[in-house]
N, CA, C and O atoms as a Tripos MOL2 file, in Angstrom:
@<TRIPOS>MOLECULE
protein
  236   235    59     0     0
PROTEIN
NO_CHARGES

@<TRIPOS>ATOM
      1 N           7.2330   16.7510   -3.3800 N.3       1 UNK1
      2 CA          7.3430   16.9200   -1.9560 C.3       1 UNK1
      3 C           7.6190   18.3830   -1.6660 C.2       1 UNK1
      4 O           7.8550   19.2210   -2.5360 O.2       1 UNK1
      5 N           7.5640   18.6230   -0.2870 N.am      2 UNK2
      6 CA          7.1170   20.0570   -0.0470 C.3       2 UNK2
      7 C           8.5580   20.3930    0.4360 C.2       2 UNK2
      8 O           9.1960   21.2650   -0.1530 O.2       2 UNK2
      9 N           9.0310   19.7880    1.3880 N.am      3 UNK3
     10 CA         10.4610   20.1230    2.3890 C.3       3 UNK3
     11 C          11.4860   18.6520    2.2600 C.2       3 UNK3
     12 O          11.5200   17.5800    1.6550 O.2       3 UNK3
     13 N          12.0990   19.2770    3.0670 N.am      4 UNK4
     14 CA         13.2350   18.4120    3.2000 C.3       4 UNK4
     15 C          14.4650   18.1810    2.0070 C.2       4 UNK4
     16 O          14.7390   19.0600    1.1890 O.2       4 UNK4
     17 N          15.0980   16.9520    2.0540 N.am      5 UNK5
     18 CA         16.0330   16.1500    0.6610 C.3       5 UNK5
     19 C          15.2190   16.2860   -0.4910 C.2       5 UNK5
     20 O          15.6470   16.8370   -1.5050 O.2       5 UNK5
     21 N          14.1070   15.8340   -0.4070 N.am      6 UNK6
     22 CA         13.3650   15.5530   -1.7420 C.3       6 UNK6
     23 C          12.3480   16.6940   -2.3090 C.2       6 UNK6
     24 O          11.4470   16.5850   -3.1410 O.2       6 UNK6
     25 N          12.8330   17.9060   -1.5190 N.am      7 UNK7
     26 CA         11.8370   19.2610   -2.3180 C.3       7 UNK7
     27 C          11.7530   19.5060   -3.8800 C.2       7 UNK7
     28 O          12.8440   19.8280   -4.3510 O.2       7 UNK7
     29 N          10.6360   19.4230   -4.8660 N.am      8 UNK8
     30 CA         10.5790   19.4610   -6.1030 C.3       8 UNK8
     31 C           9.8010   17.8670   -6.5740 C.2       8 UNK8
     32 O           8.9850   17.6450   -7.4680 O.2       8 UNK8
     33 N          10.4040   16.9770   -5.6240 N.am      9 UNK9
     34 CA          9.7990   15.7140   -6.0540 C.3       9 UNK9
     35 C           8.0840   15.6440   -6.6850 C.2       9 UNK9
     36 O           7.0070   16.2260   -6.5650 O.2       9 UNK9
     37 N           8.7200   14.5070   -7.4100 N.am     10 UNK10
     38 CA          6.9520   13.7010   -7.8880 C.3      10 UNK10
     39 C           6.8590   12.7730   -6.9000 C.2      10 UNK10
     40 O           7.8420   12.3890   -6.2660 O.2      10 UNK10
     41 N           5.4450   12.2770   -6.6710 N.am     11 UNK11
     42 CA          5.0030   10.7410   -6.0970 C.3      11 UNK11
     43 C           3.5400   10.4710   -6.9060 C.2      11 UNK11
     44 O           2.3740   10.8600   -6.8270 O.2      11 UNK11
     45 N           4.4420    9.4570   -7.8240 N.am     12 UNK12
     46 CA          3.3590    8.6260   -8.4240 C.3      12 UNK12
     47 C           2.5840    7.0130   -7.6060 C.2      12 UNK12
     48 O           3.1040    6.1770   -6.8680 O.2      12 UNK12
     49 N           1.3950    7.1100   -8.0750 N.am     13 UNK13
     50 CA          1.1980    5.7830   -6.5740 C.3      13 UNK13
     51 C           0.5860    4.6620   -8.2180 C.2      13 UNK13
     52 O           0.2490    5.0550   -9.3360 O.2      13 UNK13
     53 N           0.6460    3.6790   -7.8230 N.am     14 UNK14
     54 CA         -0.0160    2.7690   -8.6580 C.3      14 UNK14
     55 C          -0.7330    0.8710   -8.0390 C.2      14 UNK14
     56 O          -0.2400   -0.1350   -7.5280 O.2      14 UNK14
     57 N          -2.1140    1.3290   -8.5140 N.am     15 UNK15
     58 CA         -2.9110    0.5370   -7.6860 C.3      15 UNK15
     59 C          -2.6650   -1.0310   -8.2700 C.2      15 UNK15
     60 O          -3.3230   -1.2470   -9.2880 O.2      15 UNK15
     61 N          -1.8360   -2.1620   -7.8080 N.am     16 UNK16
     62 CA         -1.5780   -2.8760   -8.5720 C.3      16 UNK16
     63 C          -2.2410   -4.3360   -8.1650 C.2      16 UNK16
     64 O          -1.8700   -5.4420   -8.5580 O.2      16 UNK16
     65 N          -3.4300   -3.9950   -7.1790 N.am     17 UNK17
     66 CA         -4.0750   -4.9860   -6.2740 C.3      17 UNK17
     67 C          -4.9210   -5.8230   -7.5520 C.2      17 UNK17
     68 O          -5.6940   -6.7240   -7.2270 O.2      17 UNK17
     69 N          -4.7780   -5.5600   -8.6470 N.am     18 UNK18
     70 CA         -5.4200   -6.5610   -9.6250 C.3      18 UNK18
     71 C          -4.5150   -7.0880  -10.6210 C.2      18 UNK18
     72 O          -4.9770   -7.8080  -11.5060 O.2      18 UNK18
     73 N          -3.1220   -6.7830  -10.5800 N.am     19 UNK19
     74 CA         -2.1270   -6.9350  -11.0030 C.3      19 UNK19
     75 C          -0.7580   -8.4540  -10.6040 C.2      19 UNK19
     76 O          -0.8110   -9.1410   -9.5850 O.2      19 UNK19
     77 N          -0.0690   -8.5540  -11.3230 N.am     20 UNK20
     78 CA          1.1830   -9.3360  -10.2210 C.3      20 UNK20
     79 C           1.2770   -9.3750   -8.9000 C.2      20 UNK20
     80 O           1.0980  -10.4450   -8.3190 O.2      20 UNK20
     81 N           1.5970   -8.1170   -8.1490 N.am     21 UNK21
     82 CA          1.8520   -8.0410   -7.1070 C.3      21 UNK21
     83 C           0.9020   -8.1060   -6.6310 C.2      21 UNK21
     84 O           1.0380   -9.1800   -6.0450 O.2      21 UNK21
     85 N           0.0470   -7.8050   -6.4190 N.am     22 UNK22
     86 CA         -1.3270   -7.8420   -5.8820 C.3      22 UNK22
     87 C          -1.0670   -6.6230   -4.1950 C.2      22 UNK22
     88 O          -1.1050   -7.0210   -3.0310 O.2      22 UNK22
     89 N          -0.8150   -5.1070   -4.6910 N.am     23 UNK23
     90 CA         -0.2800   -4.6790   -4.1350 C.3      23 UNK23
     91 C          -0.2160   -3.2690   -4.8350 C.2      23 UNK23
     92 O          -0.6970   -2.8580   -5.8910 O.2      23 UNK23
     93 N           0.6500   -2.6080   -3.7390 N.am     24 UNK24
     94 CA          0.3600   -0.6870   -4.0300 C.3      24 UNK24
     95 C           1.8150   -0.3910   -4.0510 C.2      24 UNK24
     96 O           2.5320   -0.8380   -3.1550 O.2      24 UNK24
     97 N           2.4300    0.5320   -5.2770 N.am     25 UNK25
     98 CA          3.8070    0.7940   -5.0610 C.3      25 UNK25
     99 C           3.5400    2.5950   -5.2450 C.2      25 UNK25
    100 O           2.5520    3.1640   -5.7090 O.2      25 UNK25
    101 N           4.6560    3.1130   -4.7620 N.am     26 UNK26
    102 CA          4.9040    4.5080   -4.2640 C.3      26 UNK26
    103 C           6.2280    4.6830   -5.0000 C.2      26 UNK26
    104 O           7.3430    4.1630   -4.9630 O.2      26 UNK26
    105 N           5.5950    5.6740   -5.7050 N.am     27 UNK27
    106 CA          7.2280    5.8030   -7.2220 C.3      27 UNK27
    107 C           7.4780    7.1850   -6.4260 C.2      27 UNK27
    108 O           6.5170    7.9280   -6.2290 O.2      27 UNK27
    109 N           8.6680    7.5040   -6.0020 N.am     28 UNK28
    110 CA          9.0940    9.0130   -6.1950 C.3      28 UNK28
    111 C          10.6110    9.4250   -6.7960 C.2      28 UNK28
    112 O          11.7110    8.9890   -6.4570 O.2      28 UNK28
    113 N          10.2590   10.4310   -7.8190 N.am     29 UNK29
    114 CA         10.5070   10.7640   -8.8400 C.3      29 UNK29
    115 C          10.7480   12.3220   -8.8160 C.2      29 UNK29
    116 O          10.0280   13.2400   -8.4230 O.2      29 UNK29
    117 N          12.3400   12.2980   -9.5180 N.am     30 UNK30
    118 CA         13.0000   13.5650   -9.3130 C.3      30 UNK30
    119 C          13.6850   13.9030  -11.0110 C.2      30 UNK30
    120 O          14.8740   13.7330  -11.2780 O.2      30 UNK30
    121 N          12.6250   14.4090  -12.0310 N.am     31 UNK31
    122 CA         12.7510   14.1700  -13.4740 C.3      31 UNK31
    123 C          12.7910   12.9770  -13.9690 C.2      31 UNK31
    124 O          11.8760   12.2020  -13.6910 O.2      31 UNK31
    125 N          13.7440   12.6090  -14.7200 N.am     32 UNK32
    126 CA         13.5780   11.7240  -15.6100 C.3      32 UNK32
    127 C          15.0580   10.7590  -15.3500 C.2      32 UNK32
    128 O          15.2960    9.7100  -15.9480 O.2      32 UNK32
    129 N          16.0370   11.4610  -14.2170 N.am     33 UNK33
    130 CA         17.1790   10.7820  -14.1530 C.3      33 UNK33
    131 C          16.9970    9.9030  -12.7740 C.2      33 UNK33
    132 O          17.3300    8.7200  -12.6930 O.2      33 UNK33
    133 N          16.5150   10.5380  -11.8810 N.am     34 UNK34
    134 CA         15.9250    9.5750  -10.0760 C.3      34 UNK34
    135 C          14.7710    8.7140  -10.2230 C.2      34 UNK34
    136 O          13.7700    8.8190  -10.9320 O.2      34 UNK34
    137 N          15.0400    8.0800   -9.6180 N.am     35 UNK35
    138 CA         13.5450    7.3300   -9.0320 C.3      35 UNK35
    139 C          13.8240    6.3320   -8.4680 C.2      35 UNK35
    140 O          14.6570    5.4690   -8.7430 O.2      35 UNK35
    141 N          12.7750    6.4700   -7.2460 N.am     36 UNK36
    142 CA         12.8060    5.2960   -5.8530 C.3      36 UNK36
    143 C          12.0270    4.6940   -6.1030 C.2      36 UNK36
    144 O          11.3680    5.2910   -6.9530 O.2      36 UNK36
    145 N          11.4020    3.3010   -5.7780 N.am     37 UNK37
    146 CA          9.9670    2.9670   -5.6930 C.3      37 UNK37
    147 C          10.0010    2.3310   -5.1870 C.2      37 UNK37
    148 O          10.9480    1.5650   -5.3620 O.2      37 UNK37
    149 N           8.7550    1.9360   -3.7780 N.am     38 UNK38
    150 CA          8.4870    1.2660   -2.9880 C.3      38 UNK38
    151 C           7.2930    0.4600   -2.9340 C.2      38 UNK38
    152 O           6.3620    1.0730   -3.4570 O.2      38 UNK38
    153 N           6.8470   -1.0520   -2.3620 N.am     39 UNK39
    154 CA          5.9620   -1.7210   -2.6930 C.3      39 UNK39
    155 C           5.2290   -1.8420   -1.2470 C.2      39 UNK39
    156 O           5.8450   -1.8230   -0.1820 O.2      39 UNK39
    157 N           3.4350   -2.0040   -1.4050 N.am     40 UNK40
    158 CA          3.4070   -2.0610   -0.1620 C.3      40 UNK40
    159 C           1.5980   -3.1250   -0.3020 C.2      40 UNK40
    160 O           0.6370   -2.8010   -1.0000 O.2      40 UNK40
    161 N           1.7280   -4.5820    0.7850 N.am     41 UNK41
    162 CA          1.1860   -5.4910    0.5210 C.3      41 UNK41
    163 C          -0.4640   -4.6590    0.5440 C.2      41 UNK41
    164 O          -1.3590   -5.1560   -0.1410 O.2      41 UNK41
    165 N          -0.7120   -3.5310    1.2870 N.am     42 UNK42
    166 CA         -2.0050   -3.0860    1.7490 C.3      42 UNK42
    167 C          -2.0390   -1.7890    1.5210 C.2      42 UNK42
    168 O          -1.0850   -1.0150    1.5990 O.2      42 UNK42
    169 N          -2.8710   -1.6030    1.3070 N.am     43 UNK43
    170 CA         -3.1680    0.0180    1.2180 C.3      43 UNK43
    171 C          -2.4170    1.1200    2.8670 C.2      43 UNK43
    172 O          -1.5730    2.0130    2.9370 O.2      43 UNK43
    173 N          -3.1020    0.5640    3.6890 N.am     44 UNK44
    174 CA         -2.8040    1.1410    4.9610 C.3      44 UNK44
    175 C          -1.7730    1.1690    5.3100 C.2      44 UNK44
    176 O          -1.5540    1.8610    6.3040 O.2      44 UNK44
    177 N          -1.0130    0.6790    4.8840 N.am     45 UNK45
    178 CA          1.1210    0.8230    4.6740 C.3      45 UNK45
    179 C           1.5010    1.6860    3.8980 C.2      45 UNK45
    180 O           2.4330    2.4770    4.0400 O.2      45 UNK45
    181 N           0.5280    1.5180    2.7350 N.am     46 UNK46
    182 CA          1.1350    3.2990    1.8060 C.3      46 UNK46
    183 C           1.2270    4.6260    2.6580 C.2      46 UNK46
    184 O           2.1060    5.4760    2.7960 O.2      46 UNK46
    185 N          -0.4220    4.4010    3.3250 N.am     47 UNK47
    186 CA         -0.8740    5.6610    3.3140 C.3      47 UNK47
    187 C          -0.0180    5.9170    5.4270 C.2      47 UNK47
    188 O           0.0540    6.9810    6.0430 O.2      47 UNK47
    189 N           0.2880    4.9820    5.7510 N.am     48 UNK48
    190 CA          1.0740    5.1070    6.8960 C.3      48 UNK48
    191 C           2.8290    5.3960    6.4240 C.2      48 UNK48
    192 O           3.7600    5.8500    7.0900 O.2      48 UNK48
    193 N           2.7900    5.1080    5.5740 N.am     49 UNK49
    194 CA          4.1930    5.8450    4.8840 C.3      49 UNK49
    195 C           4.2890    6.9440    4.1080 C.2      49 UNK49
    196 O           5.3600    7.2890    3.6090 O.2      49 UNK49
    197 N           2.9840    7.6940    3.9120 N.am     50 UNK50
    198 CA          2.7850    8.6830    3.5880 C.3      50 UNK50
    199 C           2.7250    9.9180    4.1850 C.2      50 UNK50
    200 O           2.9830   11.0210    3.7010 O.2      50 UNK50
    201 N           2.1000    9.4070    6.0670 N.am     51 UNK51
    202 CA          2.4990   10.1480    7.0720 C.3      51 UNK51
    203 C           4.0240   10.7680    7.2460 C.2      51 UNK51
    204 O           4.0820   11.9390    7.6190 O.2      51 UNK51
    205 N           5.3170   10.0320    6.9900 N.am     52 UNK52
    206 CA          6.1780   10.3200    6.9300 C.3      52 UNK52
    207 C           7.0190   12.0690    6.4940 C.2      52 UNK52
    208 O           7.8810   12.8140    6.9610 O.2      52 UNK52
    209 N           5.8040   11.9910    4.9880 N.am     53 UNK53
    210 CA          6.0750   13.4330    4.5220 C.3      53 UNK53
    211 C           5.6860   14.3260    4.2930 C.2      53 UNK53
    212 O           4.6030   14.2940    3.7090 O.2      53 UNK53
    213 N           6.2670   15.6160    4.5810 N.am     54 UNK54
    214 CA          5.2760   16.5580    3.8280 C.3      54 UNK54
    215 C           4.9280   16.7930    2.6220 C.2      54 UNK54
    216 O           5.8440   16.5870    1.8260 O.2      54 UNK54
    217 N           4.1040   17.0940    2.2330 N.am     55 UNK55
    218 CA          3.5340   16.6680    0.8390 C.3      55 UNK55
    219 C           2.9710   17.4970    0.2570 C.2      55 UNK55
    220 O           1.9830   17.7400    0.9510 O.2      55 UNK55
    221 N           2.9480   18.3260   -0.8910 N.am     56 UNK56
    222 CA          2.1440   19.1210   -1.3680 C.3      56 UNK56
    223 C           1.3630   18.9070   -2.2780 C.2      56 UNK56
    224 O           1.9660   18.9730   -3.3500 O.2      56 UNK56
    225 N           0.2970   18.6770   -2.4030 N.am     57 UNK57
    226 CA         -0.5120   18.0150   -3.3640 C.3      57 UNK57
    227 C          -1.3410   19.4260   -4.3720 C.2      57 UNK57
    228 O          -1.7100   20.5620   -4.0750 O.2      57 UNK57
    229 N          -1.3590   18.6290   -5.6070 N.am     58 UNK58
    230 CA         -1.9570   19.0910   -7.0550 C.3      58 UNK58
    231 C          -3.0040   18.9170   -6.9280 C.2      58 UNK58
    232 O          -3.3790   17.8400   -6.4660 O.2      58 UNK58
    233 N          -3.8490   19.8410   -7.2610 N.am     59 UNK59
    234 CA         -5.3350   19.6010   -7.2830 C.3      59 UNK59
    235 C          -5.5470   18.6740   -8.8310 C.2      59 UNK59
    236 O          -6.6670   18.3020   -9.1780 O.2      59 UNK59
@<TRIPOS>BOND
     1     1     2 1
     2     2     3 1
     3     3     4 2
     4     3     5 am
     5     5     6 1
     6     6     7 1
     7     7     8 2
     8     7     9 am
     9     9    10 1
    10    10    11 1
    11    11    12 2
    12    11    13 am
    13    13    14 1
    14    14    15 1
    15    15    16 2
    16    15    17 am
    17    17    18 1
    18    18    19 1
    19    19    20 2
    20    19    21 am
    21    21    22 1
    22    22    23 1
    23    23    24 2
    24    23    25 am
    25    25    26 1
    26    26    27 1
    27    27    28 2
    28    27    29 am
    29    29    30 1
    30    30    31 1
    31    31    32 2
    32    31    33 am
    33    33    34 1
    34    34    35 1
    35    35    36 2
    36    35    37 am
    37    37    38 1
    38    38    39 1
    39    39    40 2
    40    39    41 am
    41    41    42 1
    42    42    43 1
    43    43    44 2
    44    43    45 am
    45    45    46 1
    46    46    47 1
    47    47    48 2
    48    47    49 am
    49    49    50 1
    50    50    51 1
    51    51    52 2
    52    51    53 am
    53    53    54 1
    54    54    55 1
    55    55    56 2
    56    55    57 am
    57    57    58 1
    58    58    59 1
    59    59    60 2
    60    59    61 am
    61    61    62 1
    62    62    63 1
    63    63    64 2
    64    63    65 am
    65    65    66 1
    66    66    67 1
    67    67    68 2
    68    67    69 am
    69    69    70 1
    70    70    71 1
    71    71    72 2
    72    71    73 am
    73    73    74 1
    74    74    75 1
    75    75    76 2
    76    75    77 am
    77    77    78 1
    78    78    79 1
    79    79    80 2
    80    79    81 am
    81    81    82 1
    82    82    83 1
    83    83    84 2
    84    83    85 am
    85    85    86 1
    86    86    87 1
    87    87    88 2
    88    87    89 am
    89    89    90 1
    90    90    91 1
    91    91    92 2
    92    91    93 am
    93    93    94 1
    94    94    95 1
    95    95    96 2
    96    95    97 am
    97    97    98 1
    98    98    99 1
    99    99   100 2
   100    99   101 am
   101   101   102 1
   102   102   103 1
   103   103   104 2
   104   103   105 am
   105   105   106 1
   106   106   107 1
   107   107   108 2
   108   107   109 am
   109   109   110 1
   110   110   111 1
   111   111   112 2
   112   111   113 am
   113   113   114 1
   114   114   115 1
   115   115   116 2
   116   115   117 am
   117   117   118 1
   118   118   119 1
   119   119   120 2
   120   119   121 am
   121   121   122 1
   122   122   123 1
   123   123   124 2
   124   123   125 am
   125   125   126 1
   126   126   127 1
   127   127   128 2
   128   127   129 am
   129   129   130 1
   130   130   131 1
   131   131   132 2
   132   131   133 am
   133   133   134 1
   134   134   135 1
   135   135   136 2
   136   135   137 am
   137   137   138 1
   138   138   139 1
   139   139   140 2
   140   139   141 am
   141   141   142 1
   142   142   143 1
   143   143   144 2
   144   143   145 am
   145   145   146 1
   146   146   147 1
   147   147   148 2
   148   147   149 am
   149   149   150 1
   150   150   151 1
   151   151   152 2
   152   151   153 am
   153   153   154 1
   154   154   155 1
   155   155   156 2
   156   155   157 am
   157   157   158 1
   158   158   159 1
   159   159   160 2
   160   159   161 am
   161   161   162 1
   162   162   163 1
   163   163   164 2
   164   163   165 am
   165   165   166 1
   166   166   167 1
   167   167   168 2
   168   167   169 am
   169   169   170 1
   170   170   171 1
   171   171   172 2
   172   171   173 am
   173   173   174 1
   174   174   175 1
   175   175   176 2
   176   175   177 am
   177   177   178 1
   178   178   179 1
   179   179   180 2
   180   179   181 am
   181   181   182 1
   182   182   183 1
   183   183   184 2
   184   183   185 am
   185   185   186 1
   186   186   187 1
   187   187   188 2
   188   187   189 am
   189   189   190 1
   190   190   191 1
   191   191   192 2
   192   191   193 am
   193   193   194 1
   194   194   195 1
   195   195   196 2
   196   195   197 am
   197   197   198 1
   198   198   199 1
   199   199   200 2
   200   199   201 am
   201   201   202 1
   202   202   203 1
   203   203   204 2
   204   203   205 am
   205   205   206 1
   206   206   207 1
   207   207   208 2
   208   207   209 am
   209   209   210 1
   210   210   211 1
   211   211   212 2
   212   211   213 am
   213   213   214 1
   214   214   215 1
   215   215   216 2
   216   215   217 am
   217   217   218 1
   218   218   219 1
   219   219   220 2
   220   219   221 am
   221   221   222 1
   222   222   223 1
   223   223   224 2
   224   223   225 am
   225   225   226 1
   226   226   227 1
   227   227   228 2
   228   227   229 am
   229   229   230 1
   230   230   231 1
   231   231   232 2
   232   231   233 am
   233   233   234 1
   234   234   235 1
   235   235   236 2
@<TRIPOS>SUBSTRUCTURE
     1 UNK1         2 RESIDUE 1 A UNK
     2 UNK2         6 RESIDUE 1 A UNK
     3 UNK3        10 RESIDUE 1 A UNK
     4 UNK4        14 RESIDUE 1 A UNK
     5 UNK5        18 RESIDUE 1 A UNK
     6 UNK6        22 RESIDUE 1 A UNK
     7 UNK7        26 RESIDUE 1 A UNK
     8 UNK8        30 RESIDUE 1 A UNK
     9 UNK9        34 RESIDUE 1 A UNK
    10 UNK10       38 RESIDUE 1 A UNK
    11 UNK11       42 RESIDUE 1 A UNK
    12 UNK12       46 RESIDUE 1 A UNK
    13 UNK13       50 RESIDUE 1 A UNK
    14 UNK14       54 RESIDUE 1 A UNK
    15 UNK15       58 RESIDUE 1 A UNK
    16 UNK16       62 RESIDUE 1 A UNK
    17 UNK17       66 RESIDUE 1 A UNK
    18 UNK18       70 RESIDUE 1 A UNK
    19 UNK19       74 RESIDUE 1 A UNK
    20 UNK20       78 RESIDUE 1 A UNK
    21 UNK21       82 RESIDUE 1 A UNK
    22 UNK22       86 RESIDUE 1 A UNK
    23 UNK23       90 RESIDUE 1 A UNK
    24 UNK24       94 RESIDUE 1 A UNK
    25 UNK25       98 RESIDUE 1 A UNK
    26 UNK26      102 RESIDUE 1 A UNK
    27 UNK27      106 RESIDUE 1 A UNK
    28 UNK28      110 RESIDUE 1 A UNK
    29 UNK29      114 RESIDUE 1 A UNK
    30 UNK30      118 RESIDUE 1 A UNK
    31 UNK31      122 RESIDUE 1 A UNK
    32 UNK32      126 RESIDUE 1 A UNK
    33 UNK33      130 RESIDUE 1 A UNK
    34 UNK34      134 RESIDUE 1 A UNK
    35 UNK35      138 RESIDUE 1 A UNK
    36 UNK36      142 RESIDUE 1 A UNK
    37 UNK37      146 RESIDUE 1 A UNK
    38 UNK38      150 RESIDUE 1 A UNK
    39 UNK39      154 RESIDUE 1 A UNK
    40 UNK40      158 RESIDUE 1 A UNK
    41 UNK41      162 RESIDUE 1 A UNK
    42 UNK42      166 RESIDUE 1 A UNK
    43 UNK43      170 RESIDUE 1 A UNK
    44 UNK44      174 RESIDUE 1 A UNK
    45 UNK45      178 RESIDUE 1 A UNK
    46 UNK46      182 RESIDUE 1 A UNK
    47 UNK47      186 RESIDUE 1 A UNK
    48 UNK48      190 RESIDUE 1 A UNK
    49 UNK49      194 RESIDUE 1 A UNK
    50 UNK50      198 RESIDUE 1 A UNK
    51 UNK51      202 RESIDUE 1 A UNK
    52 UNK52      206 RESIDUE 1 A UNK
    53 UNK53      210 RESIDUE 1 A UNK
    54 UNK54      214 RESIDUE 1 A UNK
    55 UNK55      218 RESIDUE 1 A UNK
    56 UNK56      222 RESIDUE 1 A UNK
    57 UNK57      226 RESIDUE 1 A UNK
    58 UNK58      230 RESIDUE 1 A UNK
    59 UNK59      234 RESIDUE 1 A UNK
């Protein structure tokens, strides 16, 4: 992440719609000692909770 609490962060996403959940979770990740992760039934809930932050993305 770019600003805020969580500057330095990772966000790992994992597509799990063929999986258990049948569903998309949003890992964010601060080394190897944090991590949040959130589950979300549809794609369009990730990516509307993605609006939330600023984000700096890796090519």
């Amino acid at each position: 992440m770019d600003s805020g609490d969580n500057t330095g962060w990772e966000i790992h996403f994992v597509d799990d719609t063929q999986g258990e959940t049948g569903g998309f979770y949003l890992i964010i990740q601060s080394g190897d000692s944090v991590a949040y992760d959130y589950w979300f039934e549809k794609k369009e809930y990730l990516d509307n909770q993605l609006l939330d932050h600023n984000i700096k993305w890796n090519s």
